[in-house]
Each structure stands twice: as C-alpha cells, then as structure tokens.
C-alpha positions as CSV (number, residue, x, y, z in Angstrom):
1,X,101.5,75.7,88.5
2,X,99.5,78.9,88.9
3,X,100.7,80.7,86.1
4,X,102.5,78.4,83.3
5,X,104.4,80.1,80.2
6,X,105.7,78.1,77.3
7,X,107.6,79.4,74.3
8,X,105.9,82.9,74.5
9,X,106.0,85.4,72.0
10,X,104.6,88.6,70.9
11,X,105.1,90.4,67.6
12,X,104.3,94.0,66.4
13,X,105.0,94.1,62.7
14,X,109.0,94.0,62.3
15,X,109.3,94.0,66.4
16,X,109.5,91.6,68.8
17,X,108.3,93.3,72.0
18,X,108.4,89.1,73.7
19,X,110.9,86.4,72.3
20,X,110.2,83.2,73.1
21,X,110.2,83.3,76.9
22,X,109.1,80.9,79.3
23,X,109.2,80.7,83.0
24,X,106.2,79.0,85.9
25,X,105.1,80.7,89.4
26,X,103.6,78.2,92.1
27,X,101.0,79.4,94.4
28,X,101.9,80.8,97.0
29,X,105.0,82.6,95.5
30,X,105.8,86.5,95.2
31,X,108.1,86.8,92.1
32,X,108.8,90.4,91.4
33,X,109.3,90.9,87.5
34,X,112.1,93.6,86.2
35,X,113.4,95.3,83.2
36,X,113.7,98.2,81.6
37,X,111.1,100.4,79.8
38,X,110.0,98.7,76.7
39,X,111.5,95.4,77.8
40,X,108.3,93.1,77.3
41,X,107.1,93.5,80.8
42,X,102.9,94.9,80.5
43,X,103.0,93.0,77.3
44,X,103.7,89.8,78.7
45,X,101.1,90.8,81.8
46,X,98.3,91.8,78.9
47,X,99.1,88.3,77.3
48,X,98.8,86.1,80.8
49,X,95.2,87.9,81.5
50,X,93.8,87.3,78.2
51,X,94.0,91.1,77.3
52,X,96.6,90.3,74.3
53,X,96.5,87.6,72.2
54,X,100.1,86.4,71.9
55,X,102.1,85.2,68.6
56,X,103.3,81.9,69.6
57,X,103.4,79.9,72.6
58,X,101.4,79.2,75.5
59,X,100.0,80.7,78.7
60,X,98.0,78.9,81.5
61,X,96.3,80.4,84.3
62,X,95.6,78.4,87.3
63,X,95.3,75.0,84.5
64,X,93.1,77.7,82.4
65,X,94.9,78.3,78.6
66,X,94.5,82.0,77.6
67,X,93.5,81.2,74.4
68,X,90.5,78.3,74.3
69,X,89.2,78.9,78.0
70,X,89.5,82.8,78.3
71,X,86.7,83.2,80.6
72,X,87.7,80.6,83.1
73,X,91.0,82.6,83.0
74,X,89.9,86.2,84.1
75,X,88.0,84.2,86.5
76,X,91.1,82.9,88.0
77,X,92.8,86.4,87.5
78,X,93.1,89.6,89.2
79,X,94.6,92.6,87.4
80,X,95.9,95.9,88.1
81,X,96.9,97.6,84.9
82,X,99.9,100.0,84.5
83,X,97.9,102.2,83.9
84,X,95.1,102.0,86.1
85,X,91.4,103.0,84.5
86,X,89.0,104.1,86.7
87,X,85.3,105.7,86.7
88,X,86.1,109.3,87.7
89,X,82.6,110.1,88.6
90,X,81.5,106.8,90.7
91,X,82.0,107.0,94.4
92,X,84.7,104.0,95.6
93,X,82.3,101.6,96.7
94,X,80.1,102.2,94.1
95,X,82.9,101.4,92.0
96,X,83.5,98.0,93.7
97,X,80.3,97.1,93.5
98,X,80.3,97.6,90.0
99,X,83.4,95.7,89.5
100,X,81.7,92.9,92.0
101,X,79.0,92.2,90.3
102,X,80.9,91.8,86.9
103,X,82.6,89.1,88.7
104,X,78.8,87.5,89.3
105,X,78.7,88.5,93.0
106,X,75.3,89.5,94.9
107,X,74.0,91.1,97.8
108,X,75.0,90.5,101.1
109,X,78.3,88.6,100.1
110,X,79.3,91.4,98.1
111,X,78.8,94.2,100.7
112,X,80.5,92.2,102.8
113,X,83.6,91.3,100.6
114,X,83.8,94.9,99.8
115,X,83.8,96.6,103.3
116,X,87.0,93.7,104.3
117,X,88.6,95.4,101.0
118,X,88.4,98.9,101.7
119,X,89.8,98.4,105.3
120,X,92.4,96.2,103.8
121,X,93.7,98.8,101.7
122,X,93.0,101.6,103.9
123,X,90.1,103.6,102.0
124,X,88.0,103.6,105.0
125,X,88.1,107.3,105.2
126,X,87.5,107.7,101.4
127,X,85.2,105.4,100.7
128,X,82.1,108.1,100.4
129,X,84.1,110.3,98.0
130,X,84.1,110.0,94.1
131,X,86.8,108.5,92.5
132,X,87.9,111.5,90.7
133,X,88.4,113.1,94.0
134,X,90.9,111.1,95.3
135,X,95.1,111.2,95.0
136,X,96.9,109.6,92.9
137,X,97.9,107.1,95.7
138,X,94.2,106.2,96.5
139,X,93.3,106.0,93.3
140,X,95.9,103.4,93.5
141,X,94.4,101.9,96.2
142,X,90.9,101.6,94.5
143,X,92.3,99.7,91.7
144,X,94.4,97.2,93.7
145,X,90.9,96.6,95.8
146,X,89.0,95.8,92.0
147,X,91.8,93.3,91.6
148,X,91.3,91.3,94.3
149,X,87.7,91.9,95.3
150,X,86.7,88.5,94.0
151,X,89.0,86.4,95.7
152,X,91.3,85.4,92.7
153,X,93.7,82.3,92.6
154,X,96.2,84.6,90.8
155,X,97.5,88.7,90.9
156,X,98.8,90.3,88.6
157,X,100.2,93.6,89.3
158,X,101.6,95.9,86.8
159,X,103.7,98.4,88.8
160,X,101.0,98.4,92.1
161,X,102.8,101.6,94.0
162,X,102.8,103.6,91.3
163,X,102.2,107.4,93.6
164,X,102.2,106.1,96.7
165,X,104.1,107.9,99.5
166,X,106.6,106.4,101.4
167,X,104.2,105.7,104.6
168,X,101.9,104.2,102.1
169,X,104.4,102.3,100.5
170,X,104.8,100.1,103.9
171,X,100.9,99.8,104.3
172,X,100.6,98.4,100.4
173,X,103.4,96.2,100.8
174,X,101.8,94.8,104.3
175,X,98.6,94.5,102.0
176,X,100.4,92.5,99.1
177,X,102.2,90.4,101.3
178,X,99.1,89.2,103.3
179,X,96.8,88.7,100.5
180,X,100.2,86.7,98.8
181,X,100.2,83.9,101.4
182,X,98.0,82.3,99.9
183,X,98.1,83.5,96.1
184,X,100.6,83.8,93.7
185,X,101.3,87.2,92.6
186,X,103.6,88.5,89.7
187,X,104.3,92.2,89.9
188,X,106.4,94.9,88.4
189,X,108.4,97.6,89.4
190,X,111.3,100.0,88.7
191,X,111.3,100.3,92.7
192,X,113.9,98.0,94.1
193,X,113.1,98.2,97.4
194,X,109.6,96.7,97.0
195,X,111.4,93.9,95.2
196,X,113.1,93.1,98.4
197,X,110.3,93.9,100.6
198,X,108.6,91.5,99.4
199,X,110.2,88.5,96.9
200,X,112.6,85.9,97.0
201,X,112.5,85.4,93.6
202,X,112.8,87.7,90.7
203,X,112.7,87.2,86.7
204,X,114.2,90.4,84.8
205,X,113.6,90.7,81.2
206,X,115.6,92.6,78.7
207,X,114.6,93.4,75.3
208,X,112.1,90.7,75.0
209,X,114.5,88.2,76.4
210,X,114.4,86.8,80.1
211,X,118.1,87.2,81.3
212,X,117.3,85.8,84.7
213,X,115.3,83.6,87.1
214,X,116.5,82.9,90.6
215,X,116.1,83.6,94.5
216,X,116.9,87.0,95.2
217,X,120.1,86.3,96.9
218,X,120.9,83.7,94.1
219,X,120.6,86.1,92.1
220,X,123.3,89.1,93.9
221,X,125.7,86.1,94.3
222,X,125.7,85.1,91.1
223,X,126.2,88.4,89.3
224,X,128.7,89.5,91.8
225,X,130.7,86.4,90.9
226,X,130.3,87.2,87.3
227,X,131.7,90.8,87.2
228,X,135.6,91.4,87.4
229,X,135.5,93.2,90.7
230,X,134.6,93.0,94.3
231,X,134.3,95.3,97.1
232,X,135.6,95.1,100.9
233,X,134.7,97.3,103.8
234,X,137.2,97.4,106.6
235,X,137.2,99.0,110.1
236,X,140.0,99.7,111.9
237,X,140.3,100.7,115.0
238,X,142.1,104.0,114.5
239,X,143.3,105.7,111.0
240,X,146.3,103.6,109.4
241,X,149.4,105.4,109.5
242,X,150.3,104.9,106.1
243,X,147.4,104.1,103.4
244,X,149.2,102.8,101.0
245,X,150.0,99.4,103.0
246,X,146.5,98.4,102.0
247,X,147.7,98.9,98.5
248,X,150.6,96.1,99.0
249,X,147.5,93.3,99.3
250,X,147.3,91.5,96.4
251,X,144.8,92.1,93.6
252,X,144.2,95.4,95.1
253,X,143.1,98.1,92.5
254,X,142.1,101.4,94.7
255,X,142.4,102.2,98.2
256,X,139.5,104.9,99.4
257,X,139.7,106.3,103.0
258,X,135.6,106.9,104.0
259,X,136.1,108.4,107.3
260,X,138.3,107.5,110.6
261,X,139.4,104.4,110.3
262,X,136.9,103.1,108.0
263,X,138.4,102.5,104.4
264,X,137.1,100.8,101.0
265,X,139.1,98.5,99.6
266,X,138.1,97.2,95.5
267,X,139.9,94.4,93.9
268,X,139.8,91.7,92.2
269,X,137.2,89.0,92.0
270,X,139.3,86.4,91.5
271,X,140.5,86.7,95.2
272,X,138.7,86.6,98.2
273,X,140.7,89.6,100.4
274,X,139.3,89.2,104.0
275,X,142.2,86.6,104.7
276,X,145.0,88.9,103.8
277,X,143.6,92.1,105.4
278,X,143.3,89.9,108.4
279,X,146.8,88.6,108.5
280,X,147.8,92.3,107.4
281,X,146.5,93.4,110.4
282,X,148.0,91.0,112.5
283,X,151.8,91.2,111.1
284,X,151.7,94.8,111.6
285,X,149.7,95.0,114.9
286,X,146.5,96.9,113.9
287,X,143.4,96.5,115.5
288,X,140.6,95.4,113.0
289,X,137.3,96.2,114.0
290,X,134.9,95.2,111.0
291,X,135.5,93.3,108.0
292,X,133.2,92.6,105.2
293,X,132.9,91.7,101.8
294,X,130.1,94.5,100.0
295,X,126.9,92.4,99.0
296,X,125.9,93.5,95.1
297,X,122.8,95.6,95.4
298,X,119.9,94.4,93.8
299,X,119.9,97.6,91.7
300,X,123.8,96.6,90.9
301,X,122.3,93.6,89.3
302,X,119.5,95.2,87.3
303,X,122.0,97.4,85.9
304,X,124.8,94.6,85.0
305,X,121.9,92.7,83.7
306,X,120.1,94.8,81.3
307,X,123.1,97.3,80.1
C-alpha cells in the first residue's frame, strides 16, 4: 500500500481533531477525501507527510513510517498545503529550482524536469514573472508543480483548485488525472464536481470520525438506500388530465408537475415505483416517454453523511 493508516489519532488538549481512524490507498488510486470544516481533514494530511506528529497510531508512506524514517517519507511525498506558502519575490522557475534542489536534484536533470512541469501545468506564459505577481490560480499552479517536481511515489493535495476558474478547473483536473496514473493521490475538496471528475473512491470524515469508504457509486447507492425516500422522474407524452392519478400509486408522498408532461414523483423507499407508473400508464392508456429513478447526488450524500 502507498499510503497505510492504522489506529490514527490526533489530540489538541481536551479535543480530538482525529479519532482513531484507519483506511489504505494503493498506487495508482485517486481517492478524493471529504468533510466538513474542522472535520480532521489537513490534520490527517499534516500527520501522513510528517508535518504533525500524531497521538497514537500509525502512518506509512510508500513502506516509510512517519515517525522513525521521516526523511525517507518526504522523499516519497509530494505536498500541496491548504494553504499554499510561496516566495513572493522569486520568479516561478526560480522557485522550482529552489524547491528542486531541496529534493537533491542538479543541473541538466533539473532544468529539464522543471521546463516538462511548467508546460504541464500551464505556466509557460508566466514562468519569467515573480511569484507575487501572479493570480491566485497560478499561484496555485506554482505550488502543485513544487509538489510533484521530484517525481514522488505519493500526492497529497490539500484542496489543489483552490481559485481556479472554471476553464482552469478542466486543465488541473486533466493535470491530476495524468500525473495519477501512475501515483496515488489523496486530495480534498468542498467541490463536488472534482470529486467526480476524477475518483472512484471517496472517504468523508466527520468530526474526527471516518463515516465512509467506498466506490463513488457505492457510495450514492448505499445512502440512497439508507434514507426514507426516493425520487422518480417521469415523462409523459402530453400533460395528464388529472394529477392526482399519480397520487393513487402506492407509497406516493407528493406529486410535483415540472413542466409539460414532465412530473416528479417522491415516495417511499421501501418500494421501487417504476413498475406501477408503468402499468398506470398502460391501464389508463397514456403514453410514457421517460422513466427514471433520481440517482442521489454526491453532494446529497455529503450532506446525509455529515449532518
């Protein structure tokens, strides 16, 4: 396993900011990590590059423990802070050159690694400027290039698009998802559409607590089973002549016309209804044009999850 947590904990005097979670990434894998402000997230990201110290448990890094090999561990680790902390006044490459040769990289290798960087992340234009000239989405840029100048195993990203517009958005994502083919990457977000850009897995914690750990569509299926109602979406071909027919199906709690012909139908979950609006529109002769059951947003989750 790339990254390896066992029994993890962090305390602050009488808090518990991480409670005795666990959970592995293999390489390879994109696993998007969730939860609220102030759920344990950046502390349990500080902790698994060496930047914490935790209270109890464990944490390897590509075989590396945090704690009696912590140099073999940042070598195996590339970070992007929440926050990200930058040189204002050095000019991008001079920046990743200084961050290069921290990691015990030279000359021609170096120039070279950092001119396949800059294009990857698309500071080609900017690369002459000083860093305190840039945009907050550059300067964004910059710090994800630091992270993975030196080639690491393992990324950790601590909320990577942080200021990024929405055409830069798609480029970052291309970037993460390229270098992730052959890494394993843990990131975190409060932007669910990166989540599902990018993972099939996703671990959410809540209050210091991991609440869940699963495939991405796992996960929807298993929370919308969980919750007391479900959600149909049913075409028809013109408006029904009387509404409240749909009302008559059973386990039926509201009815909501959405525009011509198109209605809303919530009931239930005990009872799949696609089989009785089908024969409903059979008995009576109406012409049914769509049918499907609503798929639980990913946001839907995070909110059931971590209310």
């Amino acid at each position: 396993m790339s990254i390896q947590i066992t029994n993890l904990s962090k305390q602050y005097g009488q808090q518990r900011a991480v409670d005795t979670i666990a959970f592995q990434v293999s390489p390879g894998e994109i696993v998007g990590f969730l939860g609220p402000n102030g759920a344990g997230k950046s502390t349990t990201m500080k902790i698994a590059t060496g930047y914490l110290a935790p209270s109890e448990g464990t944490v390897l890094i590509n075989g590396h423990d945090i704690q009696t090999d912590p140099m073999a561990v940042r070598r195996s680790v590339g970070y992007l802070p929440e926050h990200n902390p930058l040189y204002l006044d050095l000019y991008v490459k001079e920046y990743l050159r200084f961050a290069g040769e921290l990691h015990g990289m030279r000359g021609g290798a170096l120039k070279s690694r950092i001119a396949d960087v800059i294009d990857q992340v698309g500071l080609t234009n900017e690369q002459g400027k000083r860093i305190g000239q840039l945009s907050k989405g550059y300067r964004q840029r910059v710090g994800l290039a630091q992270a993975f100048l030196h080639n690491p195993p393992v990324l950790i990203l601590d909320e990577p698009t942080t200021g990024l517009d929405p055409n830069q958005l798609a480029d970052i994502r291309q970037v993460i998802k390229t270098v992730g083919r052959d890494k394993t990457v843990l990131f975190s977000t409060h932007i669910m559409q990166e989540v599902e850009a990018l993972c099939d897995r996703v671990i959410i914690i809540n209050k210091g607590k991991i609440v869940a750990d699963s495939p991405l569509a796992q996960l929807r299926g298993q929370t919308a089973d969980s919750t007391s109602q479900a959600t149909y979406l049913a075409d028809f071909e013109t408006d029904l002549p009387d509404l409240a027919v749909l009302g008559t199906l059973p386990g039926v709690l509201s009815v909501d016309r959405l525009e011509l012909g198109h209605y809303r139908l919530t009931a239930t979950s005990d009872i799949d209804l696609r089989a009785a609006i089908f024969r409903l529109a059979a008995d009576r002769g109406l012409i049914l044009v769509g049918l499907r059951k609503q798929e639980t947003s990913l946001e839907g989750v995070f909110k059931e999850l971590t209310k």
